[in-house]
C-alpha positions as CSV (number, residue, x, y, z in Angstrom):
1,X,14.7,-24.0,1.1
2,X,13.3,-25.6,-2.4
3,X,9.9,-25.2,-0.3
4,X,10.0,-21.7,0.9
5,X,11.3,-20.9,-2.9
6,X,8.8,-22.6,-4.9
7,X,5.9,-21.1,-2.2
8,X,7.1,-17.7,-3.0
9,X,5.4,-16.7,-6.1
10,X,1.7,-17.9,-4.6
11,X,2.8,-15.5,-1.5
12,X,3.5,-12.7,-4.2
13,X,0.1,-12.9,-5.8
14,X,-1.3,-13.2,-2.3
15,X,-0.2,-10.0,-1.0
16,X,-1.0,-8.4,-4.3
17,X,-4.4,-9.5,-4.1
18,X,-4.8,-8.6,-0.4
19,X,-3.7,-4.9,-1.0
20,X,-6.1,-4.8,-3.8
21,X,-9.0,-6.3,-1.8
22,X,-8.0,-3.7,1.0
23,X,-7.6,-0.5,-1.3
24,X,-11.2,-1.7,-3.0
25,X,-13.2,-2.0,0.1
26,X,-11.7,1.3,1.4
27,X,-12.5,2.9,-1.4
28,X,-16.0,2.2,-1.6
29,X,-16.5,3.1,2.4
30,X,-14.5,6.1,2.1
31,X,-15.7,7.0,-1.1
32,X,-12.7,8.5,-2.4
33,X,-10.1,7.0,-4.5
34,X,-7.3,9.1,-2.7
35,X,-8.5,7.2,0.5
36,X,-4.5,6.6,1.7
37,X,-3.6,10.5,1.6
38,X,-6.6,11.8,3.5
39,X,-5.5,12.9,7.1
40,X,-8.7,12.8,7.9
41,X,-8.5,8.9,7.6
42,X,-4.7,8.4,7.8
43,X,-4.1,9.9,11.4
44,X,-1.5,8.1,13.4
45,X,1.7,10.1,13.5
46,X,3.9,6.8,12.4
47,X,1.4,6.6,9.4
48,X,1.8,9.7,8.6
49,X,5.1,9.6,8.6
50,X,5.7,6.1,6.4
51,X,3.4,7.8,3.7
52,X,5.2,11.1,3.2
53,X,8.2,8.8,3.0
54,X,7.0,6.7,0.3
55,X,5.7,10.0,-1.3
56,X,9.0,11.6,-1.2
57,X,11.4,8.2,-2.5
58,X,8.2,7.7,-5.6
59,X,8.9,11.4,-6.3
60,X,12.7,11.3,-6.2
61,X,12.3,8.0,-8.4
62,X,9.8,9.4,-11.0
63,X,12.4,12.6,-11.4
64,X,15.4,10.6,-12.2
């Protein structure tokens, strides 16, 4: 347990630094910065349908 705790915090970065990577290189191929909303790009129906999701909870959490 003390392992998988004091790991945690070199995972966080990790992933942070993974999404960043990911959102970098697709941005320079797709040459927008919007990349993730294009439906052009983002075409699978379940893909689709996690990002209006996230859309819709950031929304409802930016109103209240």
């Amino acid at each position: 347990m003390a392992l998988s705790e004091s790991l945690y915090p070199t995972f966080q970065t990790l992933e942070i630094t993974l999404r960043n990577s990911i959102h970098n290189a697709a941005h320079q191929y797709f040459k927008r910065e919007g990349w993730y909303s294009d439906r052009q790009i983002i075409k699978h129906p379940n893909d689709v349908g996690a990002l209006d999701k996230a859309k819709k909870a950031l929304t409802r959490m930016l109103l209240t």
